[in-house]
C-alpha positions in Angstrom: 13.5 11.1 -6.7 12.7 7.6 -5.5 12.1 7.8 -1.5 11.6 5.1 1.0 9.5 5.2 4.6 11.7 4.7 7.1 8.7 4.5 10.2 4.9 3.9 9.8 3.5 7.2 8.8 -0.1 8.1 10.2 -2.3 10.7 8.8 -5.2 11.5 11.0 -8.7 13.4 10.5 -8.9 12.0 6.8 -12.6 11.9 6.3 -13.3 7.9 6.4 -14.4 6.5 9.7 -14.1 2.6 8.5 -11.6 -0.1 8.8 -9.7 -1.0 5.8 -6.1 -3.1 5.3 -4.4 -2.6 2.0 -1.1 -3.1 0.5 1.2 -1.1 3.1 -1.5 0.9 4.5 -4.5 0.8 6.7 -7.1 2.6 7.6 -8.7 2.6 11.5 -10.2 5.6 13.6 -10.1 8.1 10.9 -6.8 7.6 10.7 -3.9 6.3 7.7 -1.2 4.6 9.1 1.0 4.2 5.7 3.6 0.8 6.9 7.1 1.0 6.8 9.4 0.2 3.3 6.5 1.8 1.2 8.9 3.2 -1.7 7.3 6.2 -3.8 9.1 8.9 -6.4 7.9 12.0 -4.9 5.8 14.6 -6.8 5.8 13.3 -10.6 6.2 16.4 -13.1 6.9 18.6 -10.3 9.5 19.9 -8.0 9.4 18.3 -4.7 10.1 21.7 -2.7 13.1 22.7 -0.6 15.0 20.0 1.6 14.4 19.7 5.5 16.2 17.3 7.8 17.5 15.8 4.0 13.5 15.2 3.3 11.8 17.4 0.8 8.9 19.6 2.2 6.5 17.9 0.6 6.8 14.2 1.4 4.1 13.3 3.8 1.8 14.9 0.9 3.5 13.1 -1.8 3.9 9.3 -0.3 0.1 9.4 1.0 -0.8 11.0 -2.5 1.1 8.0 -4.4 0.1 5.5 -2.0 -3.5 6.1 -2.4 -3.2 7.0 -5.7 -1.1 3.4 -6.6 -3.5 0.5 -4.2 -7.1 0.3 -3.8 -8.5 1.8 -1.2 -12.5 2.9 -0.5 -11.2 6.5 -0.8 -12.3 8.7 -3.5 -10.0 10.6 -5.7 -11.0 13.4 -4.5 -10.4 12.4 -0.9 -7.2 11.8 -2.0 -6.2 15.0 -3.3 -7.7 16.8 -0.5 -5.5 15.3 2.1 -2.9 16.0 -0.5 -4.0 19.7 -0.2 -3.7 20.0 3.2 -0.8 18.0 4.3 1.1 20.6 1.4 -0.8 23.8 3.5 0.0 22.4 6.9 3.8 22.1 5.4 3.6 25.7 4.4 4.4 24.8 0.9 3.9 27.7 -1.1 2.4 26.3 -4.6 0.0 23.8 -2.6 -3.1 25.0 -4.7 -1.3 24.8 -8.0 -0.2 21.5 -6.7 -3.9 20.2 -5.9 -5.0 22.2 -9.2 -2.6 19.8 -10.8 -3.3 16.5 -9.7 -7.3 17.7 -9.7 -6.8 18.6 -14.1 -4.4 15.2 -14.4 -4.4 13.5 -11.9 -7.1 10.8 -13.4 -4.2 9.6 -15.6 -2.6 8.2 -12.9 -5.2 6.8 -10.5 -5.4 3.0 -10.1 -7.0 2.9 -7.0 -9.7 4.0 -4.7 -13.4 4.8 -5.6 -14.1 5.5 -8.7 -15.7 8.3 -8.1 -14.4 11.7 -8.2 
């Protein structure tokens, strides 16, 4: 299901202390501030959980997941499916692990951006 950000989305504590400005996103004060209009399709393969305030459960996890996943960015893949991890926990979203299991066994088919290193 495609899905569009509405308001700036920021994601703090994420583990990189630098200054970076990508393609709808940027990174200050160990904090991602995704912008505005970014348009993403959810969890791909997956169910995107049960529906909240019209939103799925999971979409924080999912639009920072494809966001990162999607631009370059100096964050690793693994960074990326860490945050990924824990926004899905801190949304109590019951198959987080399999989730982060998922994207850890497949998720290299889809990566674009970011380190390199896993």
């Amino acid at each position: 299901m495609d899905m569009i950000l509405k308001e700036d989305l920021l994601i703090e504590d994420i583990g990189f202390k630098h200054t970076f400005t990508g393609d709808y996103f940027m990174i200050e004060l160990n904090t991602l501030r995704i912008k505005r209009g970014f348009k993403w399709n959810g969890a791909t393969f997956a169910h995107d959980g049960k529906r909240i305030d019209g939103k799925p459960i999971t979409w924080k996890a999912t639009c920072l997941h494809d966001l990162l996943y999607t631009r370059r960015s100096p964050l690793t893949r693994l960074m990326i499916d860490k945050l990924f991890y824990r926004e899905l926990v801190d949304a109590k979203f019951k198959p987080a692990y399999i989730y982060y299991l998922g994207v850890r066994l497949f998720g290299w088919i889809m990566f674009k951006g970011g380190m390199k290193n896993t």
